[in-house]
C-alpha positions as CSV (number, residue, x, y, z in Angstrom):
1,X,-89.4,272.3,-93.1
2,X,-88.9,268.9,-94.4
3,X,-85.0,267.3,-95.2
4,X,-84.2,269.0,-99.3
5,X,-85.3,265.2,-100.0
6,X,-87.1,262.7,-98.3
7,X,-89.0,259.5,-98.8
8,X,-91.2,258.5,-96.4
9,X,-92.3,255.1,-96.5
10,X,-95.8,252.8,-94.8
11,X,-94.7,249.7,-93.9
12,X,-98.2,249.3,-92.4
13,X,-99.5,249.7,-96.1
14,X,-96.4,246.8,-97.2
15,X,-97.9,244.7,-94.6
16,X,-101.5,245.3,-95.8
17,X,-100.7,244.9,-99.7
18,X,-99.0,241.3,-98.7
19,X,-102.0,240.6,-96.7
20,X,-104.0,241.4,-99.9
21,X,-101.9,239.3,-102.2
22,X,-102.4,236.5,-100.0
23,X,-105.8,236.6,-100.1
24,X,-105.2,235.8,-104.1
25,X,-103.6,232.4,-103.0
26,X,-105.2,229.0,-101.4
27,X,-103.6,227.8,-98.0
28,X,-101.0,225.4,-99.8
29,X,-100.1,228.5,-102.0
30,X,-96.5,230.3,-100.2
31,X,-96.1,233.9,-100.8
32,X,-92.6,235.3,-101.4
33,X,-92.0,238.9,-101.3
34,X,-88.9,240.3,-103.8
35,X,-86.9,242.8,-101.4
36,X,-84.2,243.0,-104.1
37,X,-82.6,246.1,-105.3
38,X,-83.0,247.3,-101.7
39,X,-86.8,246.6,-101.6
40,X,-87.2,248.2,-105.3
41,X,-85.6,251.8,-103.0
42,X,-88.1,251.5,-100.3
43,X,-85.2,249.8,-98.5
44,X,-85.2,246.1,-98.3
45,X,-84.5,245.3,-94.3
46,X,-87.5,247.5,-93.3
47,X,-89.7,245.6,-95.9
48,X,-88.9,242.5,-95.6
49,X,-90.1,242.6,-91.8
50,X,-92.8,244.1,-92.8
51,X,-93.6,241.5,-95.6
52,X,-93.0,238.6,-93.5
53,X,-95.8,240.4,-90.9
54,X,-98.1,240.6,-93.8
55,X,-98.3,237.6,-94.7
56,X,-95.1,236.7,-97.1
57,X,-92.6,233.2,-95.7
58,X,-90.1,233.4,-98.1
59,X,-87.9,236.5,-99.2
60,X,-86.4,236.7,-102.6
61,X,-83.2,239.0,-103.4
62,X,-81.2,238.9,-106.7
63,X,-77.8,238.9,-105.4
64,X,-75.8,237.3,-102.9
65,X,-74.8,240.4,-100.6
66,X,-78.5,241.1,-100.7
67,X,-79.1,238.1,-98.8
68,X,-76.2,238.7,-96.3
69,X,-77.9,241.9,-95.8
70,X,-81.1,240.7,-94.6
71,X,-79.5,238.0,-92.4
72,X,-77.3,240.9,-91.0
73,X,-80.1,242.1,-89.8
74,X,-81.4,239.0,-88.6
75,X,-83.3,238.1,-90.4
76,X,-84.8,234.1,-90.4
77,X,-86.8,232.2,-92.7
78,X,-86.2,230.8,-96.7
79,X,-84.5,233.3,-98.7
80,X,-83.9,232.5,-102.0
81,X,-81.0,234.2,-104.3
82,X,-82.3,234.7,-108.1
83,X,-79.1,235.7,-109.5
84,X,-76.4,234.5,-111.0
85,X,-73.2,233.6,-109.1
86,X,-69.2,234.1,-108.9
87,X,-67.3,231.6,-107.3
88,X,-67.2,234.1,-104.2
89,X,-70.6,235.1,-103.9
90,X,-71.7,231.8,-104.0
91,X,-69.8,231.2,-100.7
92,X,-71.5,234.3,-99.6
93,X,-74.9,233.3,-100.5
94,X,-74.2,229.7,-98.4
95,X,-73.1,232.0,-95.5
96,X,-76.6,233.2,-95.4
97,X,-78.2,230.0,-95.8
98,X,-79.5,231.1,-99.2
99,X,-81.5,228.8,-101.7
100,X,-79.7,228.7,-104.7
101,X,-80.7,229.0,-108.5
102,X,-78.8,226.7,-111.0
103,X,-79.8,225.9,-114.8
104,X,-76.2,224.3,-115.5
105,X,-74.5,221.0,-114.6
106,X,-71.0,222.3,-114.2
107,X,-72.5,225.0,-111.4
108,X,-73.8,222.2,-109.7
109,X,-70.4,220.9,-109.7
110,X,-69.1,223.6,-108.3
111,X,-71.6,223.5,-105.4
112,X,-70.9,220.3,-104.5
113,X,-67.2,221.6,-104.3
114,X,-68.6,224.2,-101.7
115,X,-70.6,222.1,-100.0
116,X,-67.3,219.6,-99.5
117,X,-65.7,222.8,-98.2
118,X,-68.0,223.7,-95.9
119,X,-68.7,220.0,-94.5
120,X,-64.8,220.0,-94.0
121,X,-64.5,223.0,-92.2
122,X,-67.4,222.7,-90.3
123,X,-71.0,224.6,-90.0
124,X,-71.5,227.9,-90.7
125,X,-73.6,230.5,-88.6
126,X,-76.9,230.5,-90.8
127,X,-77.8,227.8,-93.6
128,X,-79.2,224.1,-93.9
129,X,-76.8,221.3,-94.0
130,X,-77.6,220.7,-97.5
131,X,-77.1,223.2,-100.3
132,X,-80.7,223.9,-101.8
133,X,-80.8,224.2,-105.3
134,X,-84.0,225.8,-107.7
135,X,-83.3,225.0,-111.0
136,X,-84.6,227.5,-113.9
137,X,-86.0,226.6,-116.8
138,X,-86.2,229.4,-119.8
139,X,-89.9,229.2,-120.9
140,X,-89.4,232.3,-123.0
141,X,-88.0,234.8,-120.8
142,X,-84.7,234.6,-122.8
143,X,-82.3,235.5,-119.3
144,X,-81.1,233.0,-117.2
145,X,-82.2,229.7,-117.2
146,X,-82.0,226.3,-119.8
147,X,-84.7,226.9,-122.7
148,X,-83.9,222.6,-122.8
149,X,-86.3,220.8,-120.1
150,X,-83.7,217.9,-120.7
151,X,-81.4,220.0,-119.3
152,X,-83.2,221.3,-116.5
153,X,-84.6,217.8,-115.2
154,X,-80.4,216.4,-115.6
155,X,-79.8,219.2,-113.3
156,X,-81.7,218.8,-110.8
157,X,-81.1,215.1,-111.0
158,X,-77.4,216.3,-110.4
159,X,-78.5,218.2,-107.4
160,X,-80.2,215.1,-106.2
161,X,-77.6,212.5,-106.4
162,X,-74.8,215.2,-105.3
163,X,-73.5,214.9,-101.9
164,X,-74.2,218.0,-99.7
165,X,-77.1,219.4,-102.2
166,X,-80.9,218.7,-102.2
167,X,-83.0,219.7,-105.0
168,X,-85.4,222.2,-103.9
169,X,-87.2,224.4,-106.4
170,X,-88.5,224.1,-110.5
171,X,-89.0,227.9,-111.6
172,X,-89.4,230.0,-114.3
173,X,-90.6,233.8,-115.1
174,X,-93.1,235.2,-117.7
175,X,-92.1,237.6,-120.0
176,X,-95.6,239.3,-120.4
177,X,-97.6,238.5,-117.4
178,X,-98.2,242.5,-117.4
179,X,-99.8,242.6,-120.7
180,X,-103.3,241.6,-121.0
181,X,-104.5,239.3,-123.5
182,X,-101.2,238.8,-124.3
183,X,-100.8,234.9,-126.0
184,X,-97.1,234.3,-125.0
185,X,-98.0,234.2,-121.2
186,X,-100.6,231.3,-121.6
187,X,-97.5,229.4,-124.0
188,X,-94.7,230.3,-121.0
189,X,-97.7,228.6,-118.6
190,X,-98.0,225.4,-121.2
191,X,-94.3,224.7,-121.1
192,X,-93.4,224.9,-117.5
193,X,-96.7,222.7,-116.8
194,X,-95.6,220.2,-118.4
195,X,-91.9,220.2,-117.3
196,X,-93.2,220.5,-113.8
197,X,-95.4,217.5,-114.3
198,X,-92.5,215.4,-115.5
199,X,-90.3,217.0,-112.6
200,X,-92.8,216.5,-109.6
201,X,-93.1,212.8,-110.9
202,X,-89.2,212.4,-109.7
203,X,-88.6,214.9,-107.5
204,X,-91.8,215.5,-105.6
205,X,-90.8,217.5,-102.8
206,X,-89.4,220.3,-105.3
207,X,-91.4,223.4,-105.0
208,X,-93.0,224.5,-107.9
209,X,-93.1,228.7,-108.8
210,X,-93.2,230.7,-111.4
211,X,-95.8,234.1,-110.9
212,X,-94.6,237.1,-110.3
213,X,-96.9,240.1,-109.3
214,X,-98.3,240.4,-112.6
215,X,-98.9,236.3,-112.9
216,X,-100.0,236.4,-109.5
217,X,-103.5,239.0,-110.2
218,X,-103.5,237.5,-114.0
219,X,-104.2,233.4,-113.1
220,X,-104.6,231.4,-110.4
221,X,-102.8,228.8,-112.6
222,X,-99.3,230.0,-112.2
223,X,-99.6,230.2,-108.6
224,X,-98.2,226.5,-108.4
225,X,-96.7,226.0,-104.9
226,X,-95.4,229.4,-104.2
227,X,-95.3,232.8,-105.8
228,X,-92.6,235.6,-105.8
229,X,-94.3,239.2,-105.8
230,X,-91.9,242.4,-106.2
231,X,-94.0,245.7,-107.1
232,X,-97.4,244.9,-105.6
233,X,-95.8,244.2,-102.2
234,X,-95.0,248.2,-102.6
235,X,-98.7,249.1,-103.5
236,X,-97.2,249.8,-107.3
237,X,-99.3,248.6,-110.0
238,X,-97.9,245.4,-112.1
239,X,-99.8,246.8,-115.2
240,X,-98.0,250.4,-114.7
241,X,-101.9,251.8,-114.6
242,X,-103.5,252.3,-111.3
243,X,-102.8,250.9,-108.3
244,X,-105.9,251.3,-106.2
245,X,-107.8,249.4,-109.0
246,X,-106.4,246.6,-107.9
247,X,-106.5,247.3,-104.3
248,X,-102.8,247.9,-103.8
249,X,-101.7,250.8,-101.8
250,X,-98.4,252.8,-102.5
251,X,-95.9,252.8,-99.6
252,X,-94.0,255.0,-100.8
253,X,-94.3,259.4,-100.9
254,X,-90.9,261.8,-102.4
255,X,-91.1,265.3,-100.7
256,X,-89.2,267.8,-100.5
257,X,-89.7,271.8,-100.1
258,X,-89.6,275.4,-101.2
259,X,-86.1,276.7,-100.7
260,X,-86.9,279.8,-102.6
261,X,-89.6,281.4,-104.7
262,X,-88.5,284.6,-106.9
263,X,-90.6,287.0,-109.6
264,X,-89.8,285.9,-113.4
265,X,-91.0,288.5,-115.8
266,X,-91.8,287.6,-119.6
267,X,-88.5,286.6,-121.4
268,X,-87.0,285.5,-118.9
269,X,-85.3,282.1,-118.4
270,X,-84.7,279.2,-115.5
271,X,-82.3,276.3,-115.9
272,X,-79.3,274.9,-118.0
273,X,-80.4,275.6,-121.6
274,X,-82.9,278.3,-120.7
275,X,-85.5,274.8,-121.4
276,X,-87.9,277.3,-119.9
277,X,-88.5,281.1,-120.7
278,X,-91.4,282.7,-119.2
279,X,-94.3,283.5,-121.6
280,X,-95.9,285.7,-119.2
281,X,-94.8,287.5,-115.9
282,X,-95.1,285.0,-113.2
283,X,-93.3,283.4,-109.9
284,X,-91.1,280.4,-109.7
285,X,-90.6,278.1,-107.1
286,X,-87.3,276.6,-106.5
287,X,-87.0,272.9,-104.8
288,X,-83.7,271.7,-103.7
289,X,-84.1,268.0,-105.6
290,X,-82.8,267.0,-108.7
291,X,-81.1,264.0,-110.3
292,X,-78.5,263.3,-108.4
293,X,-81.1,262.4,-106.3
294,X,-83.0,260.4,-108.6
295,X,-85.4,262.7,-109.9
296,X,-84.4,262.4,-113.6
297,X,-83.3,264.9,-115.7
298,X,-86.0,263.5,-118.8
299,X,-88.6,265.2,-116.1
300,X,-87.4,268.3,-117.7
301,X,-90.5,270.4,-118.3
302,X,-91.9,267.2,-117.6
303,X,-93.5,266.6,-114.4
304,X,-95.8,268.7,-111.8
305,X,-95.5,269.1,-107.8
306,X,-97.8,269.3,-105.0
307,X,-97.8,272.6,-102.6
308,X,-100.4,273.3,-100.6
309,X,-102.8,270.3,-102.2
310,X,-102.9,272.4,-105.8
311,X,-100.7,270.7,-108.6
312,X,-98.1,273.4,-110.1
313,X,-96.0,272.4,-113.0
314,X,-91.9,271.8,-113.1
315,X,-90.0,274.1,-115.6
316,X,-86.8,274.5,-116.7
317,X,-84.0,271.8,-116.6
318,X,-84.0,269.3,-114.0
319,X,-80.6,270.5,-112.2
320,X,-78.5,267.9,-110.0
321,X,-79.5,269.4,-106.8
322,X,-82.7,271.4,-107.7
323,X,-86.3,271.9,-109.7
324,X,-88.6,275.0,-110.9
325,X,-91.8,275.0,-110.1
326,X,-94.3,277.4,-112.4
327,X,-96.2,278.4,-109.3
328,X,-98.3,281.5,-111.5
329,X,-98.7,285.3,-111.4
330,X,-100.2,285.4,-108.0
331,X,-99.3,282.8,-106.0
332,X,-99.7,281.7,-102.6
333,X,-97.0,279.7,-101.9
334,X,-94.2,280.8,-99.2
335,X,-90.3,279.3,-98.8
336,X,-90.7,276.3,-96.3
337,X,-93.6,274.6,-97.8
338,X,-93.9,271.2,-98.3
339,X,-93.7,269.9,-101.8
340,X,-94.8,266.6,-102.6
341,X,-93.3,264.5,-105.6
342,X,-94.6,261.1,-105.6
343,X,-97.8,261.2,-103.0
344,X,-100.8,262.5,-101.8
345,X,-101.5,266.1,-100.7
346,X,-104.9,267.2,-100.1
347,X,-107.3,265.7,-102.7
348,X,-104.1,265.5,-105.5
349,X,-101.7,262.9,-105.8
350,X,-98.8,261.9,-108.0
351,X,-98.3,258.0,-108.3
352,X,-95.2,256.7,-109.9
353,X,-97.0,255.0,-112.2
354,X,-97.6,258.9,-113.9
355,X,-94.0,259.8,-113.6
356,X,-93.2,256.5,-115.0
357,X,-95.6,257.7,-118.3
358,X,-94.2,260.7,-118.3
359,X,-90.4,258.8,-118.5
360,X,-91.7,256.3,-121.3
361,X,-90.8,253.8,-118.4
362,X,-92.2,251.6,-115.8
363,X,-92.8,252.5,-111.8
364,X,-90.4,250.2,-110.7
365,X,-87.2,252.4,-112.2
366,X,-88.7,255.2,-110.8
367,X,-88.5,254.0,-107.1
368,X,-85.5,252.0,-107.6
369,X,-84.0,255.0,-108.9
370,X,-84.0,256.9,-105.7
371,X,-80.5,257.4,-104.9
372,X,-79.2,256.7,-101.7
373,X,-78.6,260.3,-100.8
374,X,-82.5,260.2,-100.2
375,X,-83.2,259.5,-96.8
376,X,-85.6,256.9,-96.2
377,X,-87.6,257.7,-93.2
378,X,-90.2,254.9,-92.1
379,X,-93.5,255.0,-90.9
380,X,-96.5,253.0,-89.6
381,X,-100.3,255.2,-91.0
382,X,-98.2,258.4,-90.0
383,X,-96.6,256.7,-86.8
384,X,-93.0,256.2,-86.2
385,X,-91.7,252.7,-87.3
């Protein structure tokens, strides 16, 4: 009998899908592997090791405690801070001997008022002795960033002539690197190429990246010096379609079991709402999930379960703490089964690319959605991690 919710995750198959993703890139090329959000749910400390063993050298989080985190758990190497900053969590960030993002020259100026600080009071556990500063340029994405190139090359000419900083990165991010054929991409591409070449001519030793999972299968172009892949490191597909069609292979499996399984005659009802009322005599199954967990209530009479490798539909309301399963007149199924959400189970399986179709969203809100009260139990092909 399995915990009421559990996700189990490969970090074997993280280590194999950076592996792959490398094999995308030429030598001079740097993967990065996104572990923010705590590793899109699958947990970030656990997959960042295994990202680095795959193949990644840089890890990428989008907030400052994020990075603490990793360096908590000691964690070396580049990590780079996408995000934007307070005045405290930009101290934070230095603590961990972050990379920085800036677009602006008045937070440069208050970086070089850190990086005083921190030359006065002397060195810190983890960090360079310079403050490393990307700066982001806003191609199209419409976020963060300076949609001005003159703004972008002042600023990291700030970072340059700024005691205690060092210019370190050019960046920007696509807005439709996931659709294909889409024209906006190759015009996101054209403006950041020719920043860059204006940018590498004055700061050469800046590194130059831009792709993100989607950019990286889409064009070799974007790869520039480094690239910073989020979903495919988790074997979810970039596109939202299917991952093993582009040789990626999901880490990540949501079980849980039968608590219960009761008769429901016709005209009968299951859930808030009575959502559900039998049309026919049948059984239902009861699984003690639900979205205070993460499974989300929109699933209502909305998504199917694996027992027993056969696929049995969920019906009725999506509770807080539980799910009905449709498991049919005669069924087979007994309390204490396994019930698999978001896996494989014999020759089925449920990818969260179909329960993000089913949600009209994308795979990475369905992981990320997991809530904490889902244990996260990890795993090497089936071995403990």
């Amino acid at each position: 009998m399995a915990p009421r919710a559990l996700a189990r995750v490969n970090l074997a198959a993280i280590e194999r899908n950076c592996a792959r993703l490398r094999r995308e890139l030429d030598e001079a090329t740097t993967l990065c592997a996104v572990v923010k959000a705590d590793g899109y749910g699958h947990g970030a400390v656990p997959s960042a090791r295994a990202a680095l063993a795959g193949g990644a050298s840089w890890l990428a989080v989008a907030t400052a405690h994020e990075a603490a985190e990793l360096r908590r758990a000691g964690l070396g190497g580049p990590i780079l801070v996408m995000g934007a900053l307070s005045g405290e969590e930009i101290g934070t960030a230095l603590d961990a001997g972050a990379d920085i993002v800036a677009w602006r020259a008045g937070f440069v100026a208050r970086l070089a008022e850190h990086a005083a600080q921190r030359q006065a009071t002397g060195p810190r556990p983890a960090g360079p002795d310079q403050v490393r500063v990307h700066v982001k340029l806003d191609t199209g994405m419409g976020r963060l960033g300076t949609r001005d190139p003159r703004e972008a090359s002042a600023v990291l000419d700030a970072a340059a002539s700024s005691p205690g900083l060092a210019p370190a990165g050019a960046m920007t991010h696509f807005a439709t690197a996931d659709e294909p054929n889409d024209a906006f991409f190759g015009e996101q591409l054209g403006r950041f190429c020719e920043w860059v070449s204006e940018v590498k001519e004055r700061h050469p030793g800046v590194l130059v990246h831009a792709a993100n999972s989607a950019a990286t299968l889409r064009d070799a172009a974007a790869h520039f010096d480094m690239v910073r892949c989020g979903i495919a490191v988790y074997g979810l597909d970039p596109l939202n379609a299917d991952p093993a069609a582009r040789a990626l292979e999901p880490a990540l499996e949501l079980r849980s079991w039968v608590a219960d399984v009761k008769p429901c005659v016709a005209g009968q009802s299951a859930g808030y709402g009575r959502r559900f009322i039998a049309e026919r005599d049948t059984t239902l199954g009861v699984l003690p999930i639900g979205y205070g967990d993460g499974w989300r209530r929109a699933l209502t009479n909305n998504a199917d379960a694996l027992i027993g490798g056969r696929r049995y539909p969920q019906v009725g309301t999506v509770s807080m703490d539980n799910v009905i399963v449709d498991l049919g007149p005669e069924p087979s199924v007994h309390p204490g089964e396994e019930a698999v959400l978001i896996g494989p189970d014999g020759g089925e399986q449920i990818t969260a690319e179909e329960v993000a179709r089913r949600l009209a969203t994308i795979n990475y809100e369905v992981t990320c959605g997991l809530l904490p009260r889902v244990p996260r139990a990890y795993h090497r092909d089936g071995e403990p991690a």
